[in-house]
N, CA, C and O of each residue as an XYZ file, in Angstrom:
408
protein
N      66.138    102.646    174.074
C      66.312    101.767    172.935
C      65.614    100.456    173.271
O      65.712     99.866    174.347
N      64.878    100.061    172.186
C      64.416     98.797    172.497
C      64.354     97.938    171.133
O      64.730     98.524    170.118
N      63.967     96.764    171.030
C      64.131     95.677    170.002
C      63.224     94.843    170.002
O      62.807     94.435    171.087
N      62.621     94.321    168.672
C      61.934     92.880    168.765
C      61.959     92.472    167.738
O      62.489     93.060    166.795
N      61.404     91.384    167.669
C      61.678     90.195    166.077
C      60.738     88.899    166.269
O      60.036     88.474    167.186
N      61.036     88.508    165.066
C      59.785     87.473    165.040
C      61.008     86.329    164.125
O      61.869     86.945    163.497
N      61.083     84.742    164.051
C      61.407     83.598    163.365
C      60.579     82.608    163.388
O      60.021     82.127    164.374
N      60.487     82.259    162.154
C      59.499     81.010    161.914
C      60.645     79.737    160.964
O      61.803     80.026    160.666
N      60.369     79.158    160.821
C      61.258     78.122    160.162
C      60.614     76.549    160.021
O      60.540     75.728    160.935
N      60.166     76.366    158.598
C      59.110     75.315    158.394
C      60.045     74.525    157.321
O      60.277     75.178    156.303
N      60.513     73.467    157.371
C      61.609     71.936    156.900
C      60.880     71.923    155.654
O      59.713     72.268    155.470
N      61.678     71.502    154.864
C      61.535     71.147    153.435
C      61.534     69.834    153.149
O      62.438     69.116    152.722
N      59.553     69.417    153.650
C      59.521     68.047    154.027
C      58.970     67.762    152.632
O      58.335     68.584    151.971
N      59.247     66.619    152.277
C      58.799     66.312    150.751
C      57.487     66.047    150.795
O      56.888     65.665    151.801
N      56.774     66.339    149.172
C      55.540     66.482    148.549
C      55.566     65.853    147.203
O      55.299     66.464    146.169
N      55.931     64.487    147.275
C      55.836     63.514    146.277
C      54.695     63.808    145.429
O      54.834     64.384    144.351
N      53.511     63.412    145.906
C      52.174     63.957    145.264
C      50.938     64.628    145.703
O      49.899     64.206    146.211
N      51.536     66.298    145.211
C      50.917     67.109    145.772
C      51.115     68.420    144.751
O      52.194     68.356    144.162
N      50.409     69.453    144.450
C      50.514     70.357    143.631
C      51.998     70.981    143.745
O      52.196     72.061    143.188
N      52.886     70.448    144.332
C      54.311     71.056    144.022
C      55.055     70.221    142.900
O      56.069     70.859    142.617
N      54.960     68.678    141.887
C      54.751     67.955    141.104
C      56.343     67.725    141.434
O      57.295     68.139    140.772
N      56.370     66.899    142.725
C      57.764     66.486    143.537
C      58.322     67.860    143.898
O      59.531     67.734    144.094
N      57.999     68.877    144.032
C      59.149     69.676    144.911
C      58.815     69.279    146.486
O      58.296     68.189    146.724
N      59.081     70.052    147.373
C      59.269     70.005    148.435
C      59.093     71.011    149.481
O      59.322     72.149    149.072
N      58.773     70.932    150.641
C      58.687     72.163    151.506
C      57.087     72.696    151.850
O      56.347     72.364    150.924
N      56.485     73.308    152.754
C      55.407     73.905    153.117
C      54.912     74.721    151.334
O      53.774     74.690    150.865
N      55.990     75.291    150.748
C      54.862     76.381    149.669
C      55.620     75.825    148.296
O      55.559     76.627    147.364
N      56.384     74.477    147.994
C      56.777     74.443    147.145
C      57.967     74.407    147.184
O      58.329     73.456    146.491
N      59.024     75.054    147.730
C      60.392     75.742    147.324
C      61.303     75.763    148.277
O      62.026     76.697    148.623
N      61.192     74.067    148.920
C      62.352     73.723    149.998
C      62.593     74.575    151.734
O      61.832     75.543    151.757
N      62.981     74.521    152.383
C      62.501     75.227    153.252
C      62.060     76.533    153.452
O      62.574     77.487    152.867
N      60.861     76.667    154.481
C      60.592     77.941    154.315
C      60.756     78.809    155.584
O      60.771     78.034    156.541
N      60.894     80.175    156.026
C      60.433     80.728    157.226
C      60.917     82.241    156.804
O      61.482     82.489    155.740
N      60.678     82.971    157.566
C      60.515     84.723    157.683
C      61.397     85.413    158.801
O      60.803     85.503    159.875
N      62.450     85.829    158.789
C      63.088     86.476    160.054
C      63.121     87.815    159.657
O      63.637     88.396    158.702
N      61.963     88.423    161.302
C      61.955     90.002    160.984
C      62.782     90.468    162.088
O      62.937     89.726    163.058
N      63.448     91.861    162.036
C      64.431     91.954    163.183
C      64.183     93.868    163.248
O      64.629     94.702    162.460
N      63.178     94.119    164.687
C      63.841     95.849    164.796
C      63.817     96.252    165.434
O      63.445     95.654    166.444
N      64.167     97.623    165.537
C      64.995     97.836    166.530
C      64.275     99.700    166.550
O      63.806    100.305    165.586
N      64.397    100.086    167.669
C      63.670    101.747    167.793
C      64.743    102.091    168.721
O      65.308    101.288    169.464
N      65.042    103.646    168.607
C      66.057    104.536    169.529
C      65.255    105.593    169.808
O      64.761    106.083    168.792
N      64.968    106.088    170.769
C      64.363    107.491    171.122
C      64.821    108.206    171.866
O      65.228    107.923    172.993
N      64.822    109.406    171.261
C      66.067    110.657    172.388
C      64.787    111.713    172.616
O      64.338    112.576    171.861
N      64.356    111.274    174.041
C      63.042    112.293    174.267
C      63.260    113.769    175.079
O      64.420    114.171    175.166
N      62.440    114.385    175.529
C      62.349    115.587    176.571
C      61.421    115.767    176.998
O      60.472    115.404    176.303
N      61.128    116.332    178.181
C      59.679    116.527    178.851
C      60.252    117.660    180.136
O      61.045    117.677    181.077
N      59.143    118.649    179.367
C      59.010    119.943    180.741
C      57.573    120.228    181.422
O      56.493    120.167    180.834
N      57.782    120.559    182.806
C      56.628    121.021    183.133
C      55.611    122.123    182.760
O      55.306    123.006    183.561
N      55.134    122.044    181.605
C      54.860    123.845    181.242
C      53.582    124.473    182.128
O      53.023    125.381    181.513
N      52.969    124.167    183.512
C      52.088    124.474    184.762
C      51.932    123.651    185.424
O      52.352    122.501    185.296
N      51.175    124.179    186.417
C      51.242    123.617    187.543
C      50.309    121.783    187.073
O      49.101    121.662    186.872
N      51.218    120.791    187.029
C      50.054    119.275    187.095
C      50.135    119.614    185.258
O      48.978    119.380    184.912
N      50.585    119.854    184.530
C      51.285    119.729    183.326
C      52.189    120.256    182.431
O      52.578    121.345    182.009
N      52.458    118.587    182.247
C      53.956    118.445    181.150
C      53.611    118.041    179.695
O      52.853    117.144    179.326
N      54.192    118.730    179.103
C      54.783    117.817    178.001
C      56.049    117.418    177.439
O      57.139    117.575    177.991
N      55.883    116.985    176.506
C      56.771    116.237    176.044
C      57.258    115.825    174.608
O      56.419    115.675    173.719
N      58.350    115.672    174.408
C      58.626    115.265    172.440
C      59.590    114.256    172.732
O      60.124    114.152    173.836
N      59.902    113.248    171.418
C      60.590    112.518    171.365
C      61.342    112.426    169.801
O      60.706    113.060    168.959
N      62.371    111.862    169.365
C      62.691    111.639    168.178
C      62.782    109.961    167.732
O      63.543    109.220    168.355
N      62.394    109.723    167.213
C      62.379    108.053    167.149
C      63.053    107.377    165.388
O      62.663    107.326    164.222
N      64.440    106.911    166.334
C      64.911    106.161    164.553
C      64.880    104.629    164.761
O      65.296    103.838    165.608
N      64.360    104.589    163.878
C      63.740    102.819    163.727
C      64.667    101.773    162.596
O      64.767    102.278    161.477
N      65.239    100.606    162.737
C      65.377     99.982    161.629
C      64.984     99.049    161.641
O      65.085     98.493    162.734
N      64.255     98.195    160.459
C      63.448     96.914    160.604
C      64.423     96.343    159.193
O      64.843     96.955    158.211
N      64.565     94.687    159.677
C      65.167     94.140    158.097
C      64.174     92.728    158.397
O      63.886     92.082    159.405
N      63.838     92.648    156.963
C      62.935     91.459    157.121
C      63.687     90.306    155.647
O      64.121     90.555    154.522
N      63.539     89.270    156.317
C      64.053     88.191    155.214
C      63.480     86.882    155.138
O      63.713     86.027    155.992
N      62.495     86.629    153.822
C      61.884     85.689    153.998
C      62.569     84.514    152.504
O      63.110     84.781    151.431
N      62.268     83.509    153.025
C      62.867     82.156    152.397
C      61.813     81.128    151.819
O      60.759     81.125    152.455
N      61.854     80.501    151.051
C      61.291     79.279    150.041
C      59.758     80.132    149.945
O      58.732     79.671    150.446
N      59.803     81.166    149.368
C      58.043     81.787    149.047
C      58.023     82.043    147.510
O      57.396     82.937    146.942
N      58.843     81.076    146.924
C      58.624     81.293    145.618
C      57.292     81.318    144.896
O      56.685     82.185    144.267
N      57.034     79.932    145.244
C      55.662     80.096    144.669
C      54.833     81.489    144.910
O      53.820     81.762    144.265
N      55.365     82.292    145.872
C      54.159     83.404    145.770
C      55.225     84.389    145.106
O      55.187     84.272    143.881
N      55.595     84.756    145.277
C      56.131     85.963    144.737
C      57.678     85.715    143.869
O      58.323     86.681    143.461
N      58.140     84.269    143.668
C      59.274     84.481    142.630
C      60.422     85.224    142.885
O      61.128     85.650    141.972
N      60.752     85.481    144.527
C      61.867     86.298    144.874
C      62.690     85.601    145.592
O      62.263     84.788    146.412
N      64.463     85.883    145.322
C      65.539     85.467    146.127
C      65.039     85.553    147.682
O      63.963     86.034    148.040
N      65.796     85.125    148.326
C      65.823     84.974    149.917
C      66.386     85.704    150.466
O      66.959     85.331    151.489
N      66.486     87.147    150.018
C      67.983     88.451    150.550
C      66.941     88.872    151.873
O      65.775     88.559    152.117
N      67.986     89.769    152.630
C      67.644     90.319    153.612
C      66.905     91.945    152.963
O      67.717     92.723    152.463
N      66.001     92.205    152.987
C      65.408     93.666    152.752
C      65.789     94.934    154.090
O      64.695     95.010    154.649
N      66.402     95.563    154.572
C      66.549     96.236    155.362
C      65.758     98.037    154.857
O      65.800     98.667    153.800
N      65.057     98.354    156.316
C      64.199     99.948    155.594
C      65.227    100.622    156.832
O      66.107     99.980    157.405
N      64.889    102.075    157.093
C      65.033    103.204    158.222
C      63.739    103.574    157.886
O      62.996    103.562    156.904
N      63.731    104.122    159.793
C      62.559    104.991    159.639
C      62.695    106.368    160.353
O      63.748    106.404    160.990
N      62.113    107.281    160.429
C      62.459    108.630    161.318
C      61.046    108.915    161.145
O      60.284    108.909    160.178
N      60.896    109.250    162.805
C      59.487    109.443    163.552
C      59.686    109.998    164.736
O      60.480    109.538    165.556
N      58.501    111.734    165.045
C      58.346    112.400    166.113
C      57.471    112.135    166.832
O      56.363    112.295    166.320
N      57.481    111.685    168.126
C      56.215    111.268    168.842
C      56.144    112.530    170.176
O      57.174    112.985    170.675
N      54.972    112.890    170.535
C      54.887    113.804    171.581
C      53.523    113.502    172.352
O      52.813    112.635    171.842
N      53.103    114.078    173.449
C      52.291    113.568    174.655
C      52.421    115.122    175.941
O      53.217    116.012    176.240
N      51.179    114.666    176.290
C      51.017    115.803    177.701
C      50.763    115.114    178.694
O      50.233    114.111    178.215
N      50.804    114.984    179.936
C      50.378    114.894    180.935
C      49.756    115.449    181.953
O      50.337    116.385    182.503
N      48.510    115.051    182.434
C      48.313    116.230    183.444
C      47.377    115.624    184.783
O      46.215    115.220    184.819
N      48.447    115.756    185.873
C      47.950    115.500    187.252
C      46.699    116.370    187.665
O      46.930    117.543    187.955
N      45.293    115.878    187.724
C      44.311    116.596    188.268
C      44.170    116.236    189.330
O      42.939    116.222    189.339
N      44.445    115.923    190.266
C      44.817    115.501    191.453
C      45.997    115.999    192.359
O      47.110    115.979    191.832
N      45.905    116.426    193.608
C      46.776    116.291    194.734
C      47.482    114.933    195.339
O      48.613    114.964    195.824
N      46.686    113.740    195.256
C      46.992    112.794    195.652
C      47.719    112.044    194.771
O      47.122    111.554    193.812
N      48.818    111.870    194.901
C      49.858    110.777    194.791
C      49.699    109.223    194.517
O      49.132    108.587    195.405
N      49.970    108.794    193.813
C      49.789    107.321    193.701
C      50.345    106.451    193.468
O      49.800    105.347    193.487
């Protein structure tokens, strides 16, 4: 299992006179920033199927929730959290052509 994410967070510094006609903030619409958050689980296996190779499968469930704030001006949407799933098979071979160890 592993995780990563990204936060940005930009102040809703005022724009007296500026194409926001007194609003405020980097895009218009008071503070702004983006918090993405996810996360992957993988339940793998790996056999030797000869001599110097293996393979291998994995199952991979993913959830990502992304929530972005003051982007009105672009797209006219609340500030909710969007959460997806994902389900993904990943697989791989390996193969030692070599005696020597490393």
């Amino acid at each position: 299992m592993y995780s990563n994410g990204a936060n940005t967070d930009y102040p809703a510094v005022p724009r007296p006179f500026s194409e926001c006609y007194g609003g405020s903030g980097v895009y218009c619409d008071g503070a702004a920033g983006v918090d993405l958050q996810q996360a992957f689980m993988t339940l793998a296996s790996a056999k030797q199927i000869a001599g110097g190779l293996s393979a291998g499968v994995g199952v991979v469930v993913e959830r990502q929730q992304l929530r972005a704030k003051g982007l009105a001006l672009f797209a006219g949407r609340p500030s909710s959290a969007d959460p997806s799933w994902g389900l993904a098979v990943r697989g791989g071979f390996e193969w030692g052509f070599s005696r020597a160890s490393v």
